[in-house]
N, C-alpha and C positions, 0 to 999 in steps of 0.2 A: 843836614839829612833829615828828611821827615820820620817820623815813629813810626813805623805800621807794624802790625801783627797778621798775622792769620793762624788763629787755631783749628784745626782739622783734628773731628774723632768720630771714630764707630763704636758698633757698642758690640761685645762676644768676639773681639779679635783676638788672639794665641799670637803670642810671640811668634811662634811657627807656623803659622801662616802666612806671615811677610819673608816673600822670599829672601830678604838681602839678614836675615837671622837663619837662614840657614837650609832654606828648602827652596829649590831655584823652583820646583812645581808648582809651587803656589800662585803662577803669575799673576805679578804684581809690580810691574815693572816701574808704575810710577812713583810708589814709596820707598820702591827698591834704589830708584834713581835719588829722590828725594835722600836717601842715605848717603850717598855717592857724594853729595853737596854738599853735606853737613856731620851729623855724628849721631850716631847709634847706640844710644843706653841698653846693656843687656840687664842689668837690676835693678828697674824700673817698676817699681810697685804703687798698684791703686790704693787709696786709702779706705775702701771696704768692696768686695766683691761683689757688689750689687748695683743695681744703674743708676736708681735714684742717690743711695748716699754717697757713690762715689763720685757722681757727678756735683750734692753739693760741698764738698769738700774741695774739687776741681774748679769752682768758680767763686767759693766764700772765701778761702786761704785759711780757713777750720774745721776741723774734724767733725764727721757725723753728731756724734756725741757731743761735741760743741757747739753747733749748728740748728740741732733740735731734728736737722733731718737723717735718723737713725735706721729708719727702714722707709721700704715703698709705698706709699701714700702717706707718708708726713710730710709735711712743708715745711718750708724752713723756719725760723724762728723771724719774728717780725723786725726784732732790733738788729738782725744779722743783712749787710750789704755787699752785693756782689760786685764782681770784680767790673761789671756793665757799671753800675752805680759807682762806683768811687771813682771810676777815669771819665764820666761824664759830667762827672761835679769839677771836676779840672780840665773840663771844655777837648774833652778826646772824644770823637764819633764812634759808638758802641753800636754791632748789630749782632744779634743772634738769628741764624738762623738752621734751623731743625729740632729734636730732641729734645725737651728741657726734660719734664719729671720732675721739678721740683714745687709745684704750687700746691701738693698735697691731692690735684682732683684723679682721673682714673689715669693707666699709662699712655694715654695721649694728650693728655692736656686740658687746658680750659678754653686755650684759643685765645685768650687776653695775653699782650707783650707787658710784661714784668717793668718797675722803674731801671730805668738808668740803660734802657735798650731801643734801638729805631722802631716805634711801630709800623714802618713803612715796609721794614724789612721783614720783620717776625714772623714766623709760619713754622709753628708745630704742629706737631700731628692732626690735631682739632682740626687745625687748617685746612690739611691736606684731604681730610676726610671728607669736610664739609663742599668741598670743589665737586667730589664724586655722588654721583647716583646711588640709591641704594643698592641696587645691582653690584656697582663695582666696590662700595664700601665690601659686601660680605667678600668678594673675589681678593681684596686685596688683604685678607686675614688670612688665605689657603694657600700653602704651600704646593699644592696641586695646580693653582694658576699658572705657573710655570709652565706649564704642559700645555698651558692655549696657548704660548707664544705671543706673551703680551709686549711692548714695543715698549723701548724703556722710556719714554715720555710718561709711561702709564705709574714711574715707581717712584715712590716718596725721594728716595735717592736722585734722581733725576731734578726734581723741581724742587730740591735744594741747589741741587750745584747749581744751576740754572740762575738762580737767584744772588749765590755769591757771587757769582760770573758777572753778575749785571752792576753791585755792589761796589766791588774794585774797578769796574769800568769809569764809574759815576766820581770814586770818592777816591779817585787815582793821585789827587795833588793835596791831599790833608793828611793831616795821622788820625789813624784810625785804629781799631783792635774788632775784629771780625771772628766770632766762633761759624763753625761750620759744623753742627752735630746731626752724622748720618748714623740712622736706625739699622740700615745693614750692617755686616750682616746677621743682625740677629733673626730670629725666626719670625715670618715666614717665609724670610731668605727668597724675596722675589726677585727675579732679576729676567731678562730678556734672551733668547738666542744668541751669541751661542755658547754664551756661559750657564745657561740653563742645564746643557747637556754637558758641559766640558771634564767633569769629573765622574760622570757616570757610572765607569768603570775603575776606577781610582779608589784605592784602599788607602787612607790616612796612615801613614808610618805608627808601630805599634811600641813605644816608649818601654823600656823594663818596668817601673813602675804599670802597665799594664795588670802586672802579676802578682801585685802586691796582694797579700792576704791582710793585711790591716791588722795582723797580731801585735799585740801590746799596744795598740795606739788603743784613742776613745772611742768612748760605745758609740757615742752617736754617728762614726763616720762607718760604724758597721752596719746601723740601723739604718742609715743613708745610703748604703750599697746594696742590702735589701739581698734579692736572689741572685744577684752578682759576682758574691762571693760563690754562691753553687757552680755557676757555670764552667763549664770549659774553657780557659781564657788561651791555650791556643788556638780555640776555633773561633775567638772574635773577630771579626772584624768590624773598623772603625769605617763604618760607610757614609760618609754627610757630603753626598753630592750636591745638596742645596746650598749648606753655608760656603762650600766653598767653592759654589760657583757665585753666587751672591758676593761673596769674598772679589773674587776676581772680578766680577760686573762694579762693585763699587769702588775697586781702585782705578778702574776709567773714569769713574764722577769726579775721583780727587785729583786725577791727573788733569781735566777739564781746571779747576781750580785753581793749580798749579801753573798750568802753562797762561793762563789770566794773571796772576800775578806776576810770574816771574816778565812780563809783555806790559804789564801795566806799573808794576808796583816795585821794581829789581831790588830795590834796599830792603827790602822787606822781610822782616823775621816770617818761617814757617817753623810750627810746630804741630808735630802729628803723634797722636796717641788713640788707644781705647780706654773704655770706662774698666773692665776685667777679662779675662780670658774664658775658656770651658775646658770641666775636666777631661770628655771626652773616652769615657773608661779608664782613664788615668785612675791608680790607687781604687780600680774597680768601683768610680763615682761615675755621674755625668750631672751636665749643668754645672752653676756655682755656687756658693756659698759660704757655710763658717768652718773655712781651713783658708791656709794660708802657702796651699803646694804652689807650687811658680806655674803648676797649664793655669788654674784660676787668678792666681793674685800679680804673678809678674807679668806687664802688659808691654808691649811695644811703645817706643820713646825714642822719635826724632827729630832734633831737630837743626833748621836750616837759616841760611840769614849770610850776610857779607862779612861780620865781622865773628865768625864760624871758619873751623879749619873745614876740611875736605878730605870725606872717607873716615874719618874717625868713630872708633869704637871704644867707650868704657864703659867698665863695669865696676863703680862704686854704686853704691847704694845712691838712687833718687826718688821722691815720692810725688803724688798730683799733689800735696799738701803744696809743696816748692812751686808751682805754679802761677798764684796772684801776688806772692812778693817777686818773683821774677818779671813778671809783667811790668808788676810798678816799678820796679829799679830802671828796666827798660826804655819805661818812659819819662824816663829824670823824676818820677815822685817820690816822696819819702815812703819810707815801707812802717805800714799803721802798725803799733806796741801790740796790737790784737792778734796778727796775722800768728799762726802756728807751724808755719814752715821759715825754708829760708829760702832765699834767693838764688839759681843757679847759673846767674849769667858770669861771676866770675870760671865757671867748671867749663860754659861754654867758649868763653874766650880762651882757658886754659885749663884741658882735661888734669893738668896734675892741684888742680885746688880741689881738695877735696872736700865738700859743700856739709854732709851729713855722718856721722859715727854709725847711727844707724837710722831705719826709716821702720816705721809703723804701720800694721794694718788691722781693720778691728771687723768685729762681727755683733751686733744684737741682735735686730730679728730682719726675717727677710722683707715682710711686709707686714704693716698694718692690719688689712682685712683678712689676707690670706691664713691659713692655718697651716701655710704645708712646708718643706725648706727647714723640718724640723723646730718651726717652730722658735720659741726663746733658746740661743745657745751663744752664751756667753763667751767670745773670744776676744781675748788683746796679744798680738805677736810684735816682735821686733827681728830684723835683719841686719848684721852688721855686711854685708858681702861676704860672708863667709858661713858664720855659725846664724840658726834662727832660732829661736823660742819663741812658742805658742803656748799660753796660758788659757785653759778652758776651765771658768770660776764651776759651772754644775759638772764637772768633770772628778776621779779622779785621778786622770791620767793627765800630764801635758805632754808637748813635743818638743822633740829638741835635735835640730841637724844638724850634722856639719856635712856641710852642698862640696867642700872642695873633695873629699873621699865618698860620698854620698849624691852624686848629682842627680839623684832620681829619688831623692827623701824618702826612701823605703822604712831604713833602722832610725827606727828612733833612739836614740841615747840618753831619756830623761831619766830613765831608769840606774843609767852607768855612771858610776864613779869620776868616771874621765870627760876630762874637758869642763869639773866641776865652776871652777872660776869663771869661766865662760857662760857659762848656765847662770852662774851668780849675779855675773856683769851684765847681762843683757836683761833679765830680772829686774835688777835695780832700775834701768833704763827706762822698762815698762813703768815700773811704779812712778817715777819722777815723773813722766810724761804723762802720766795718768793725772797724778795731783796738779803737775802744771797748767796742764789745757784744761783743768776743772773738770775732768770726766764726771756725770752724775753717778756713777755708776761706779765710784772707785770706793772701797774699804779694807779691813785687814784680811779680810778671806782672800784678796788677790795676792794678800804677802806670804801665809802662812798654807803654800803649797806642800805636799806631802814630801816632796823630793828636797824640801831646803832645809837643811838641815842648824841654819842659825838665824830662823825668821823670830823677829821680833815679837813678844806677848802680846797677845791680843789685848787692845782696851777699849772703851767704848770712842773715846774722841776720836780713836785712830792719830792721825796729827797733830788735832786740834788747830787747824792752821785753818782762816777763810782766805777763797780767792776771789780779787774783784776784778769782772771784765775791765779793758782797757781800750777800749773805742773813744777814744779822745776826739775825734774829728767829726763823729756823731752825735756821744749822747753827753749829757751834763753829768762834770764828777760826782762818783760816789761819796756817801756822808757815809762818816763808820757810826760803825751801829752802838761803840761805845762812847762818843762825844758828840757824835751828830755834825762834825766836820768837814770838809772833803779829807778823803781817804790818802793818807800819804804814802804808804805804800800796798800795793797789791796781793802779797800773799804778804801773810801778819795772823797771829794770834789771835784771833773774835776778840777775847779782853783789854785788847790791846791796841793803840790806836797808829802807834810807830811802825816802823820797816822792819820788818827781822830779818 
């Protein structure tokens, strides 16, 4: 059986906007169907809500903070390989086509294909743009284009799928691993008749979390809600006829995609996600950023393939972190000491292995140049499927749910007594994973929250423990820095040149 992949994502998707999660309005019949084939993650979390670092967390197999790519317009870090580069270096045909956001230049790109990707196929944004006339570059920035009744040949969305379509035609008898990243529906959510107008009159279902007044939680998601909280929140209404007809216009492209492969390619693994969701007056926010509520962080997760049951739903906790070691397992390679997730092709063969205890999501800043998004705000959370904890370091409040009595993360519980072990447990989790995947940004202020009542003394080493990347397949070992050696093992005392 040949290897193939095809990964399929948008970027501003809501769980609840795919209808087969729970809103048959949202038509969306081809990821809806796409579910029907395969299996439906409902706690499926990005590993930071924002398009660039989640996306390089989604294609490095490590975290933002690991990465270098932290916010929007950093790039990655140079020693860091993506998942294009390490199955190309083991002779598997890699093409990307749509979205990247990760070379650090503006949000469209450079227009240069990255190593370890087809430049034949490559076409980001830059791309896209440089095809059009000045005329249609400004047209295709206004959400008001909509209203000329543009013909969907005219949308970025279109001459992507167009391209994967041609792709899988070509490269029907090889293994191959194919990203498909569409810009819808994010904003300016263009799309064609008669999804233009299909929501017109459509009020977005209004969540209890609507109503939240954000008491006791942190300042800054009050400052982020702004005159929000003043308002009347029974006279909101959630009016986004654009994205969700944009919504609806681009799950025609993926179904164009879909039905190309399932015609060309039938063995072949599909996997469809988004980069994060939108709060949408959820918790009286909108847009996204550093929280970790499920309209923002928990994203839609399915996927499809032959050796995949049929109709399956679970909900253990899975992250995009699990995405480039699942690939590689996939493709018979070994999974790099580097990678920061784990593999979840045994969860998909068999929903009861359960892959993660819990899964992470973090926050530093939204963008490089940008000054807005609040700016530096400090977040590391964990979710076990059940209870979450959100650590905010310039905070001094954190958060803490429990989703199975709380499904709309109103009460925060960091403040209560109960459910202390759990607060403690998830805690610890944070921290390990923080020292583990060498966070830059980790020290005792992350331990010595006001709620924990047996956090360790502050000292200045913290650990005292160094950690050394572990790219064996890339870079030449490390020497420690106490004998000038290669390094034998990986986390170890600076003084010390042994394993601890």
């Amino acid at each position: 059986m040949k290897k193939q992949i095809v990964l399929i994502m948008t970027d501003t998707t809501r769980q609840d906007m795919v209808g087969c999660y729970g809103n048959p309005m949202m038509n969306t019949p081809n990821l809806d169907r796409l579910a029907e084939e395969g299996i439906r993650y409902t706690n499926a979390y990005t590993c930071q809500p924002v398009c660039g670092p989640a996306r390089s967390a989604m294609f490095t197999g490590m975290y933002p903070h690991s990465n270098g790519s932290f916010a929007n317009g950093l790039a990655l870090g140079a020693n860091n390989k993506t998942i294009g580069q390490r199955l190309t270096d083991n002779g598997i045909h890699c093409a990307f086509i749509g979205k990247w956001h990760l070379d650090g230049g503006d949000y469209f790109g450079l227009g240069r294909c990255p190593e370890g990707w087809d430049p034949e196929y490559w076409y980001d944004m830059r791309c896209y743009l440089e095809e059009l006339t000045e005329e249609e570059r400004r047209l295709s920035r206004k959400g008001s284009t909509r209203e000329l009744g543009i013909s969907a040949d005219f949308t970025y969305g279109h001459r992507c799928a167009d391209r994967a379509v041609d792709f899988v035609e070509k490269n029907k008898d090889e293994d191959f691993f194919l990203t498909v990243s569409f810009d819808e529906p994010h904003d300016p959510s263009l799309c064609p008749e008669p999804y233009a107008s299909m929501f017109k009159d459509y009020e977005f279902p209004k969540a209890p979390n609507v109503w939240d007044t954000l008491e006791g939680k942190p300042e800054y998601q009050k400052i982020w809600a702004g005159d929000n909280l003043k308002t009347d929140r029974d006279g909101i209404q959630i009016a986004i006829a654009g994205l969700l007809g944009c919504n609806a216009f681009i799950d025609t492209e993926i179904g164009r995609v879909i039905n190309t492969v399932r015609k060309n390619a039938p063995d072949a693994m599909i996997i469809y996600t988004s980069d994060h969701g939108e709060a949408c007056e959820s918790h009286c926010l909108n847009s996204k950023g550093a929280v970790m509520y499920k309209e923002v962080a928990c994203i839609p997760f399915i996927v499809s393939g032959i050796e995949i049951g049929k109709n399956l739903v679970d909900d253990q906790p899975v992250s995009h972190i699990d995405l480039v070691p699942t690939i590689m397992e996939y493709m018979g390679l070994p999974i790099p000491k580097l990678l920061e997730g784990k593999s979840l092709l045994p969860a998909f063969k068999n929903p009861e292995n359960r892959i993660n205890s819990c899964v992470f999501t973090e926050f530093t800043r939204y963008e490089q140049e940008l000054d807005g998004f609040g700016g530096l705000q400090m977040m590391r959370g964990a979710f076990d499927g059940r209870f979450k904890l959100v650590v905010h370091l310039l905070e001094d409040i954190d958060e803490f749910y429990d989703t199975l009595n709380d499904p709309y993360e109103m009460h925060n519980l960091i403040g209560s007594d109960e459910f202390y072990e759990d607060k403690k447990r998830l805690h610890e989790e944070i921290l390990d994973w923080m020292n583990r995947t060498r966070d830059p940004f980790r020290s005792y202020r992350w331990e010595r929250r006001p709620w924990r009542k047996d956090a360790a003394p502050a000292t200045w080493s913290y650990t005292g423990y160094t950690r050394q990347r572990m790219d064996e397949e890339y870079e030449p070992k490390r020497l420690d820095y106490a004998t000038g050696m290669p390094v034998e093992g990986a986390n170890r005392k600076k003084s010390e040149g042994s394993l601890e």
